[in-house]
ROTOR-888994 format. One record per residue: residue in three letters; x, z, y of N, C-alpha, C in turn. Coordinates in steps of 0.1 Angstrom, whole numbers, plus 5000, padded with zeros to 4 digits. Layout:
BEGIN
ALAXZYXZYXZY;...
***
This chain:
BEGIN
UNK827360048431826759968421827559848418;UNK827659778404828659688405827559568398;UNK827759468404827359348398828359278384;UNK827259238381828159158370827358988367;UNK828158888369828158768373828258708357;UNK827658658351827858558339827858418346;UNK829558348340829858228337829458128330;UNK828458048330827557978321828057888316;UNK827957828303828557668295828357598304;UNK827157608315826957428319827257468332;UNK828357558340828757558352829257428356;UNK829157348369830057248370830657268378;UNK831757178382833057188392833157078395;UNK833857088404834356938414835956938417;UNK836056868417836956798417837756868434;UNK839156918429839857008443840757098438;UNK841857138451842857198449842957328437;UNK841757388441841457488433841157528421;UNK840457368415839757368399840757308391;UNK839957358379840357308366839157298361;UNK839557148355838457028349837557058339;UNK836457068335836257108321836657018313;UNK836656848315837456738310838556788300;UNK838456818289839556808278840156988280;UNK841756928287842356988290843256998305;UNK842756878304843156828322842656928333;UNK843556938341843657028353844256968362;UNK843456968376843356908390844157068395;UNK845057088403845357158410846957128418;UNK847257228432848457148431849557168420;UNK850057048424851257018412851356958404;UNK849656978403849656878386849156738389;UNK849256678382848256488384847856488368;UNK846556458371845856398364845456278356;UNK846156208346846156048344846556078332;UNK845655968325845955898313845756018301;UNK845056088305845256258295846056268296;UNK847056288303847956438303847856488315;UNK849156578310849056658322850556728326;UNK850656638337851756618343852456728351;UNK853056798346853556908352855356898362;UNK855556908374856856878381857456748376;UNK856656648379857656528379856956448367;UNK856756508355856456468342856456538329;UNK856556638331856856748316855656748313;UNK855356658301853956678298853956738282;UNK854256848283854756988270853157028270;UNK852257008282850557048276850256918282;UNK848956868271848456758272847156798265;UNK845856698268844656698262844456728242;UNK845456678241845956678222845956788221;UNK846056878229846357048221844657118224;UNK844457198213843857288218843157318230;UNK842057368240842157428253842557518253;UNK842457598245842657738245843657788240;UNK844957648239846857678234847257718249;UNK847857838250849157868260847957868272;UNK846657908272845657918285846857998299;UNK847758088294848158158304849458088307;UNK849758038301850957958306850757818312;UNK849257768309848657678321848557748334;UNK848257888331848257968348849257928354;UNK850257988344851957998354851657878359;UNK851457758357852157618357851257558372;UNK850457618371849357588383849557678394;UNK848657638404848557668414849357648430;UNK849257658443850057628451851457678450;UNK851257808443852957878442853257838429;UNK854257818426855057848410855957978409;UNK855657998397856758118392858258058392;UNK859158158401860258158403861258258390;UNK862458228394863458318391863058458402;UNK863258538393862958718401864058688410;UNK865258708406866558718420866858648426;UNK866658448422867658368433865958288437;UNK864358298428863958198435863458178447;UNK862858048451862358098470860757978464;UNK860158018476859057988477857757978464;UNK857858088456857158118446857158248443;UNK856358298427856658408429857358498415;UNK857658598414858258618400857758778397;UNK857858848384857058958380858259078380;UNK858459138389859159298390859259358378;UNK859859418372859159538362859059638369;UNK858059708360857359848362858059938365;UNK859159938357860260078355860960048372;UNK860559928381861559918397860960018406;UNK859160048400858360158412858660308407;UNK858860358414858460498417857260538417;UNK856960608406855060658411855160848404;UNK854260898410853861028405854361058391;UNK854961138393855061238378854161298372;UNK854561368357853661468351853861568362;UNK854661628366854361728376854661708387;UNK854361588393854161598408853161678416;UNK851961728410851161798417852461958420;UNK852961998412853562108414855062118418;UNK855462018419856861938423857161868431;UNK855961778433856361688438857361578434;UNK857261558422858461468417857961308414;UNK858861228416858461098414859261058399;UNK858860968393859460908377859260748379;UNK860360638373860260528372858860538362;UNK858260398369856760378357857160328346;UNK856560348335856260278326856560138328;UNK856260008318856159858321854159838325;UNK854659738332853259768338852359748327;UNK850859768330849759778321849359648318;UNK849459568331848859408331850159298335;UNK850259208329851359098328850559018340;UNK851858978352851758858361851558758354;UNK850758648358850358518348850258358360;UNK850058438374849958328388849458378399;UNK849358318408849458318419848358228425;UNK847258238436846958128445847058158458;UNK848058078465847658078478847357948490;UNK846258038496844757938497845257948510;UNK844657858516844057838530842857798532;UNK841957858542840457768540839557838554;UNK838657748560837857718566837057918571;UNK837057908564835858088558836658168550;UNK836758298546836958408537836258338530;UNK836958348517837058328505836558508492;UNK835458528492835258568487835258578471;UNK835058678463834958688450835158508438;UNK836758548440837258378437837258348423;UNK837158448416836858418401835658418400;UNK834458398405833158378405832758258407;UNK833858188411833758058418833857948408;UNK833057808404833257728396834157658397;UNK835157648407836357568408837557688403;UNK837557788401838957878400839057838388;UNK840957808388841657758377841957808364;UNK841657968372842258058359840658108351;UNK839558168357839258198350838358048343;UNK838457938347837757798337839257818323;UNK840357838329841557858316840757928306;UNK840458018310840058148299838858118296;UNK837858048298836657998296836457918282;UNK837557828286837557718274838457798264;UNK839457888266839858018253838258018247;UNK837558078252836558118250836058048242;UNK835657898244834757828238834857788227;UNK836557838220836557838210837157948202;UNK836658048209836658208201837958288201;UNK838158208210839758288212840158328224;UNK840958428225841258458235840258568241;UNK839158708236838158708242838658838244;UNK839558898240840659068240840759008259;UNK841158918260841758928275841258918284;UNK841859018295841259058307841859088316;UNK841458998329842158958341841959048355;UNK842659078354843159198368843159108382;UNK842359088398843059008404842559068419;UNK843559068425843659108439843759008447;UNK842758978456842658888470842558968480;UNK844058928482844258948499843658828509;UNK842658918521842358818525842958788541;UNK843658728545844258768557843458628572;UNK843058708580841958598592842958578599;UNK842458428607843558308617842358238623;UNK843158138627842557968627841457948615;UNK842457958607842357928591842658078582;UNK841858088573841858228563842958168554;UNK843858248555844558248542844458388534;UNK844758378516844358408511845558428499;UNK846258478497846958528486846358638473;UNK845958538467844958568454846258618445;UNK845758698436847158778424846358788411;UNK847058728401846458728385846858848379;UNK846858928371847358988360846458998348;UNK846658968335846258968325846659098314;UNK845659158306845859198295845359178287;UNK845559178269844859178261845259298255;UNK845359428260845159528252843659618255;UNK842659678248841759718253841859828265;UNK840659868272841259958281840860058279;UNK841260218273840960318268839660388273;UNK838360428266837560448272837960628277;UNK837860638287837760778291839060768303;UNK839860638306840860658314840860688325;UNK842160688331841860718344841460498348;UNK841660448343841660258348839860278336;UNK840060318327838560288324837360318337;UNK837960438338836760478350836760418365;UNK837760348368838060318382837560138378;UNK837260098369836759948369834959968363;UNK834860068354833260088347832760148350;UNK833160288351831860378354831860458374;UNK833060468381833060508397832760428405;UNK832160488415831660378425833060318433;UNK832360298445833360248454833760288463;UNK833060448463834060538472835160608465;UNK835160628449835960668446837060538439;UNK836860418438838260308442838760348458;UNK837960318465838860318481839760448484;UNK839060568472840560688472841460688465;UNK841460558454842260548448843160438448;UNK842860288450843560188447844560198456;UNK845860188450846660208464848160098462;UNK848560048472849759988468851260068472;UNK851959978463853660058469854259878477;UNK854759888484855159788488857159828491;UNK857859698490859059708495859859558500;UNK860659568509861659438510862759438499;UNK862759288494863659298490864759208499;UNK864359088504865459038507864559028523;UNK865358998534865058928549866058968560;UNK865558908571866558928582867059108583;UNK868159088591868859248590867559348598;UNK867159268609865759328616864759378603;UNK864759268595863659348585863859458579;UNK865559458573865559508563866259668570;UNK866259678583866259808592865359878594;UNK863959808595863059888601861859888590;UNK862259818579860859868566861459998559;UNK860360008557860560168553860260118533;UNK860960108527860960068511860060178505;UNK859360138492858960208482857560278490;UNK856860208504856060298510855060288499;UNK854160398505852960348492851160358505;UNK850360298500849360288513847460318501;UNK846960388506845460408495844660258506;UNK844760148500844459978505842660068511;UNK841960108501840760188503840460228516;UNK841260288519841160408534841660318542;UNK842560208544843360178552842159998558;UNK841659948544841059838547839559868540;UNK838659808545837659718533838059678525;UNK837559728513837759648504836559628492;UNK836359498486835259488478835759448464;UNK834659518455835159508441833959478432;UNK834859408426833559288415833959278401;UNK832459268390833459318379832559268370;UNK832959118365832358978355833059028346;UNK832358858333833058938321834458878318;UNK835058988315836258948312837859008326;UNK836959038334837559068348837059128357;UNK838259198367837759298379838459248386;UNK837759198396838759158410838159248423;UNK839559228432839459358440839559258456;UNK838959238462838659178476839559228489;UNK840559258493841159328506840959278521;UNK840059288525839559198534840359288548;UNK841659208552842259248563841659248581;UNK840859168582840059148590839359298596;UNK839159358587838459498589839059608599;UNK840959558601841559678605842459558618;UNK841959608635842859528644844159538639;UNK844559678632846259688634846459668626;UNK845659648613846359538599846659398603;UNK845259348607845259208612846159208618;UNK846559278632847959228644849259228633;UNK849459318627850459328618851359198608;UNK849659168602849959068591850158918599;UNK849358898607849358808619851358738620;UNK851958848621853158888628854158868620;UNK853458888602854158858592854458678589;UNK853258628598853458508590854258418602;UNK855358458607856458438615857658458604;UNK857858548601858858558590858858548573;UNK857558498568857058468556858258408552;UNK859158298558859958198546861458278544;UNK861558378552862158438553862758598545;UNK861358618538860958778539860858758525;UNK861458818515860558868500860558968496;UNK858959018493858559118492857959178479;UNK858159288473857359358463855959418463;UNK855259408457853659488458853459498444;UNK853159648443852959688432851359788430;UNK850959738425849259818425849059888413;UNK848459988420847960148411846660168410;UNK846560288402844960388405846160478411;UNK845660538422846660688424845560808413;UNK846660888407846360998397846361138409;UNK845261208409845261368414844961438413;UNK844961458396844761568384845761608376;UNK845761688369847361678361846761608352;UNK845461608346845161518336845361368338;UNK845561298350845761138352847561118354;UNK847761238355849161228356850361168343;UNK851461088344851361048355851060888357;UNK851660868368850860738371851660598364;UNK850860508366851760388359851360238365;UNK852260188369851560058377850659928371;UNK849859908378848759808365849559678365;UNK849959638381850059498381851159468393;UNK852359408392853859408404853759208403;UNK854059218420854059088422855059068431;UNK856158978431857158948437856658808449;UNK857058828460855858678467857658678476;UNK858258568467859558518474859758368486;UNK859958458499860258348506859458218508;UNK857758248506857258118510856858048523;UNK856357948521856057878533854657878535;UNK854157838549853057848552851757698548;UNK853457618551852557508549852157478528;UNK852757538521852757538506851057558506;UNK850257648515848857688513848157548509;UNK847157588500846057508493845057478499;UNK844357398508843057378516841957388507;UNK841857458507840057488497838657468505;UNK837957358501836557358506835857458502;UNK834457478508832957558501832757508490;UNK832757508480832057478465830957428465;UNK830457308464829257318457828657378448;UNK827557468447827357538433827557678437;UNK828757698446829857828442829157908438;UNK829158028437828158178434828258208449;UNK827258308452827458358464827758498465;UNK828958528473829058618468828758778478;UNK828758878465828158988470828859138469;UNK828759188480829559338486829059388476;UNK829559488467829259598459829359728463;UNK829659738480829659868482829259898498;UNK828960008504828759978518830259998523;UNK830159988534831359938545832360088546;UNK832960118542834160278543834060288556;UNK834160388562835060438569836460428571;UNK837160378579838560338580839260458593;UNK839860518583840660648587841960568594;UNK841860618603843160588615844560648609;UNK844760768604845560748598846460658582;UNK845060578577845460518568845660378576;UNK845460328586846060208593847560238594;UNK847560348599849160388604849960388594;UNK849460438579850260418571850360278561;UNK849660188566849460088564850260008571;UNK851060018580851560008591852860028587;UNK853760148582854260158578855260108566;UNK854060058557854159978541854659858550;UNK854659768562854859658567855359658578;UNK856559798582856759828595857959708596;UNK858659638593859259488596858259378603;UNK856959428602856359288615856359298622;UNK856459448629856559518639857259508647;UNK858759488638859759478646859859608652;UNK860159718646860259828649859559908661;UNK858459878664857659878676857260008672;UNK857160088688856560268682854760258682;UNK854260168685852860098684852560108670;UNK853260088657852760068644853360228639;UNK854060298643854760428636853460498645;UNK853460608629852760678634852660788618;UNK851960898616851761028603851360958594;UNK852261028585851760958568850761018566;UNK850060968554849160998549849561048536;UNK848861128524849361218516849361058501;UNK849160978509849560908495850960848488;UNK851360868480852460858474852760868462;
***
């Protein structure tokens, strides 16, 4: 069953790392300062200010926000930058009978930002929330009739500590989404056992220590579904997808393990529907995110919201198949450190 959450004109927000103001055009988040109507972007570039529009360049207020900034794809470090589609490998028209893989297509949904949170609690369903930056961006599109084609793709990773951190992922389209697809059906009309058979990621290193770049196994691909919990929510204008790592010891130990070599390590994640018909065939990646070389301390401290929505599981709890740990395991066998503890049988996704 899927909820659907309406954003109201008279939501309020507060003031924090996370929001954007309904004030003009002014946006509180890091990086930016707030003063005198503008809006101060790295130092002073104040190229968006209250004088425009809200609804000028809404996605290029994304990029400009948030704890991470968009980098250079090859030399930047501690941000993040957009892969193309044609770098993954995904299923062919005849992979069912071949087994063959084909460069994808360009992805379906354009990278637009990044948040990465640190906070107190899991962070649940974060575009629901009256403080998120991006979808108040697209809000005030909204409020003046524009911008209403687009629709926001977003994956929260949610990774447990001390402190939850949270690497939230944007992608946007404004092309409609074909009714009858194989992405029509996996956001409108299937439940949530058939996402957890299908959402899957390909992950790869691109750059890190020689340790890393020995023992990851590149281009793995993992069904996130089978391997984790995961919860999926679908307001208007967007579907966001919840990966709640906590659910799996050997995800958790894993990712844990990752954030020793985070400033070190940059990585690709590329997210799918997996196709396993010839009719879904073949496949094509929705959304590729580059997360280069960051730091730990760059994380955003996010309070409870006043107000926030509360939010709500759309599905009961999976079954977590021991083999999709292992191959989960795999997609991140560099935390390991080549440990025979995380190797173990693939699973048929790919």
């Amino acid at each position: 069953m899927r909820t659907k959450v309406s954003l109201t004109a008279d939501m309020q927000t507060e003031d924090g790392p996370f929001m954007a103001s309904g004030h003009g055009c002014s946006v509180v988040s890091p990086g930016f300062v707030n003063g005198d109507d503008k809006l101060a972007v790295n130092g002073g570039d104040t190229s968006l200010d209250s004088s425009e529009p809200c609804c000028v360049n809404w996605q290029e207020e994304v990029r400009r926000g948030g704890s991470l900034r968009q980098v250079d794809l090859d030399a930047g470090v501690n941000g993040w930058a957009s892969p193309p589609g044609p770098s993954f490998q995904v299923r062919s028209s005849n992979y069912l009978i071949k087994h063959q893989k084909c460069a994808s297509e360009e992805c379906l949904f354009e990278t637009v930002g990044v948040d990465w949170l640190r906070s107190h609690h899991k962070l649940d369903h974060v575009l629901s929330r009256p403080d998120n930056r991006v979808i108040q961006a697209l809000r005030r599109c909204h409020d003046h009739d524009q911008g209403l084609e687009d629709f926001i793709l977003a994956v929260n990773l949610q990774i447990p500590g001390r402190d939850y951190h949270h690497a939230v992922f944007y992608f946007v389209s404004s092309d409609p989404i074909p009714s009858g697809s194989l992405l029509y059906r996996f956001i409108y009309e299937e439940d949530d056992d058939f996402r957890n058979s299908r959402f899957k990621l390909i992950s790869r290193i691109v750059k890190g220590p020689w340790i890393v770049r020995a023992t990851v196994a590149n281009h793995a691909a993992c069904l996130l579904g089978k391997a984790l919990v995961c919860n999926y929510y679908n307001g208007p204008n967007y579907f966001e997808i919840d990966v709640d790592v906590s659910t799996s010891v050997l995800a958790n130990a894993i990712l844990h393990l990752a954030l020793g070599y985070v400033s070190s390590v940059t990585v690709d994640m590329a997210f799918l529907v997996e196709a396993q018909t010839e009719e879904e065939l073949p496949e094509r990646i929705l959304g590729a995110v580059r997360i280069a070389q960051i730091e730990m301390a760059s994380a955003s401290l996010i309070e409870q919201a006043a107000g926030a929505m509360r939010s709500v599981s759309l599905g009961p709890q999976v079954a977590l198949h021991e083999s999709s740990w292992k191959k989960l395991s795999k997609s991140f066998s560099f935390l390991g450190h080549g440990s025979k503890a995380f190797k173990g049988k693939e699973t048929d996704a790919g």
